[in-house]
C-alpha positions in Angstrom: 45.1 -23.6 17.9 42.9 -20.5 16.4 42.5 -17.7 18.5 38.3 -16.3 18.4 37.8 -13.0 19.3 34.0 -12.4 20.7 32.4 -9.1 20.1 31.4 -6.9 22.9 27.7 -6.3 20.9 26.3 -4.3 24.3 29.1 -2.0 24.3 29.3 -1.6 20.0 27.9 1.8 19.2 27.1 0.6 15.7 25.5 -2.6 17.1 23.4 -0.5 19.4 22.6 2.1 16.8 21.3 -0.7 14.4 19.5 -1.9 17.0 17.5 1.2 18.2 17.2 1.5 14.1 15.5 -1.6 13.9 13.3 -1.0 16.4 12.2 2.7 14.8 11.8 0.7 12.0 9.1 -1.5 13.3 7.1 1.1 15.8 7.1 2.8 12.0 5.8 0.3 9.9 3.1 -0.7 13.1 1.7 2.5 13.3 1.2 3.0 9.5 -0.2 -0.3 10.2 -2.9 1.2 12.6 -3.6 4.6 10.6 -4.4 2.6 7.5 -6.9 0.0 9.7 -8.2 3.4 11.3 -8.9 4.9 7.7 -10.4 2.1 6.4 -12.6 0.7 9.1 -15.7 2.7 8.0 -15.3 1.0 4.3 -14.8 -2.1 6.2 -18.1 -1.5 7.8 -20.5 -0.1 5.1 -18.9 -3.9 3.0 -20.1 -5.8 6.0 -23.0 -4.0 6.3 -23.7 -5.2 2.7 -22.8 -9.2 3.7 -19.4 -8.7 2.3 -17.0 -9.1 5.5 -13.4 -9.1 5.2 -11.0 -8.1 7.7 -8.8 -5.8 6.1 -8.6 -4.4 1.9 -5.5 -6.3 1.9 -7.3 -9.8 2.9 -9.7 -8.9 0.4 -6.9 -8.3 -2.7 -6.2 -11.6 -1.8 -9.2 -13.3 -2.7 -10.8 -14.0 -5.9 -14.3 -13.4 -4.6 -17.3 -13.5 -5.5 -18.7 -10.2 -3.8 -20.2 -8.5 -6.6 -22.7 -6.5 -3.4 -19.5 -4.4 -2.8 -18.1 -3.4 -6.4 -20.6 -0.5 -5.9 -19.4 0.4 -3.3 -15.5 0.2 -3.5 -16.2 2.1 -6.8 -17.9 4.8 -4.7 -14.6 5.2 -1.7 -12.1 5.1 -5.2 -13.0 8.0 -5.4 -12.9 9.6 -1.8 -9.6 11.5 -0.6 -8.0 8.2 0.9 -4.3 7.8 1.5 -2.6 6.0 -1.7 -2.3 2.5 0.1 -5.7 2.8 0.5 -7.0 3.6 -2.8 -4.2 1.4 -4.6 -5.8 -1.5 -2.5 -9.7 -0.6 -3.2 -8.6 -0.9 -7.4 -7.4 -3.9 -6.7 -10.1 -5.3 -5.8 -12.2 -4.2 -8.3 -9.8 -6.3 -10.3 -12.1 -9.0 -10.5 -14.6 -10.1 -13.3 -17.7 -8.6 -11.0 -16.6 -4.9 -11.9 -16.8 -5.1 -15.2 -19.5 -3.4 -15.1 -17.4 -0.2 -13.6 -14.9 -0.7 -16.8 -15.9 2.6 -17.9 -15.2 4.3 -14.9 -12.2 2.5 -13.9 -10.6 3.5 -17.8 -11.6 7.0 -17.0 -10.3 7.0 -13.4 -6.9 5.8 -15.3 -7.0 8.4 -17.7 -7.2 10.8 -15.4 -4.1 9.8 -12.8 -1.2 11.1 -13.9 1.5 8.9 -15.4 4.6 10.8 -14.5 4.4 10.8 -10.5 6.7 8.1 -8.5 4.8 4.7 -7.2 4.9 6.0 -4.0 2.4 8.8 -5.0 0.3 7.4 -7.2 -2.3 4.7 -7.7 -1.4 4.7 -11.6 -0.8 1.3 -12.1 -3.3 -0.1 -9.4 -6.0 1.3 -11.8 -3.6 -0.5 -14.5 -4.3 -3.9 -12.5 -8.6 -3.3 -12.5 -9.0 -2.4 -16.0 -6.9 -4.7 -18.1 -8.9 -7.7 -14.9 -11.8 -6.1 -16.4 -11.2 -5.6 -19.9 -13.7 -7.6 -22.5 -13.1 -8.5 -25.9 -15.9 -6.1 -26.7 -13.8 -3.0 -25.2 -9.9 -4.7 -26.2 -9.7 -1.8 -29.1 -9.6 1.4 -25.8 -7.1 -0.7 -23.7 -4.9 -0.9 -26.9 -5.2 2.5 -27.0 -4.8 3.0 -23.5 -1.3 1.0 -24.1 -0.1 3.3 -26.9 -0.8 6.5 -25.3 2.5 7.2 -23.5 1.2 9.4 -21.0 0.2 6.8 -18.9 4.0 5.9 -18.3 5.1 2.8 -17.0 2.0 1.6 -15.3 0.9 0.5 -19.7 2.9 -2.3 -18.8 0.7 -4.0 -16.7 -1.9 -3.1 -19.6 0.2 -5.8 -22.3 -0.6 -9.1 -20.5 -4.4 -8.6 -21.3 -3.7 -7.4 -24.6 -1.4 -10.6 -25.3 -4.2 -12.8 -24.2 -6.7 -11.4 -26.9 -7.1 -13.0 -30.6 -8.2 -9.2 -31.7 -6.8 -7.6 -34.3 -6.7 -4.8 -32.4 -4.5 -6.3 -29.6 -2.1 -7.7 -32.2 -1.5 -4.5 -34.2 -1.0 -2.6 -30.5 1.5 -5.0 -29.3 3.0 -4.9 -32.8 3.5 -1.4 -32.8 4.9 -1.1 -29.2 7.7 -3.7 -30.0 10.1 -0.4 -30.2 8.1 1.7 -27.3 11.1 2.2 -24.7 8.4 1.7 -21.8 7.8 -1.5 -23.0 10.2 -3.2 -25.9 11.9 -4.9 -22.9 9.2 -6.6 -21.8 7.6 -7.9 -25.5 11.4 -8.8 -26.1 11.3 -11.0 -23.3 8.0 -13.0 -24.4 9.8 -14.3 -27.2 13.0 -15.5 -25.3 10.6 -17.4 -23.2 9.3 -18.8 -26.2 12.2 -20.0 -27.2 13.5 -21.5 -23.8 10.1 -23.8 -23.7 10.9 -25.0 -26.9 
C-alpha cells in the first residue's frame, strides 16, 4: 500500500510567497494595462473623431484595415513623446499598404532610432515592421540599403522578408551580399534548408 504525503500549501512559505508573487505580478501587468489605455485615449479619440474607431492600438494592429483617414494622423502621435508600447504599436499600424504614402517618413524615422539600444527601449524594429509593409518596388533599392547598413542592428532582419519577395536586382544583390552578415547569415541560411525540406 503506498503511503501519500499531502502538502500543507497554507502553511508553505514558498507556496505563500509564490502566491503573493503572482498576485504582484498581475496588479503589475493591470496597471501598465490602465496607464497605457490612459495615454492613448486622446489618440483613440482624435481616430474616432475621424470615423476610424477602434478600442485600443492593440485591436487596431490586429486588423488589416482599411482606415486610410487615420495614417495622417498616427504619423503625426509617432512622433509625440509616448511611452515605447505606445509608439511601437502606432508603427504598426502604419504597417499597412495605406501609409505608403508616409514611406519617406517612416525610412527617416528608422534612420534615425538607434539600432544599439535593448527591445525594451526602443521602437527599432516596430519602424522595421511599417517600412518593409510599405516598401514599393519603386523604393526596393533604399530598403536594400537600409538592410546593409549595420547600424540599424538586428531590427534589418525584419527588413529581408520584403527584400526576398522582390524580383529587383537590387533586392537580389542585397540579400546576396548579406549571406555572411552575422546579423543576418542565420536567417538567409535557414531559407534554403526550408527549401530543401519542401522538396
Amino acid at each position: 500500500m503506498k503511503t501519500t504525503f499531502s502538502r500543507d500549501f497554507k502553511n508553505d512559505p514558498e507556496w505563500i510567497a509564490m502566491q503573493e508573487e503572482s498576485k504582484r505580478l498581475a496588479a503589475s501587468a493591470e496597471e501598465r494595462v490602465r496607464q497605457l489605455q490612459a495615454e492613448q485615449a486622446p489618440l483613440m479619440k482624435e481616430l474616432a473623431d475621424a470615423g476610424v474607431i477602434y478600442s485600443s492600438l492593440g485591436d487596431m494592429v490586429k486588423s488589416p484595415g482599411p482606415y486610410k483617414e487615420a495614417i495622417p494622423i498616427l504619423l503625426a502621435h509617432l512622433e509625440e513623446p509616448y511611452s515605447v508600447p505606445t509608439r511601437g504599436n502606432i508603427a504598426r499600424c502604419l504597417a499597412v499598404p495605406d501609409a505608403r504614402c508616409a514611406w519617406p517618413r517612416l525610412v527617416a524615422l528608422y534612420r534615425s532610432e538607434p539600432g544599439n539600444l535593448p527591445h525594451a527601449d526602443s521602437i527599432k524594429s516596430d519602424l522595421a515592421v511599417a517600412v518593409a509593409a510599405t516598401t514599393t518596388e519603386a523604393n526596393i533599392a533604399t530598403l536594400a540599403e537600409l538592410a546593409r547598413d549595420r547600424s540599424n542592428g538586428s531590427s534589418r532582419l525584419l527588413l529581408l522578408r520584403r527584400l526576398r519577395r522582390s524580383k529587383s536586382l537590387f533586392a537580389k544583390q542585397a540579400l546576396e551580399d548579406l549571406v555572411t552578415d552575422p546579423d543576418l547569415e542565420k536567417e538567409i541560411a535557414s531559407w534554403s534548408k526550408k527549401s530543401r525540406a519542401k522538396s
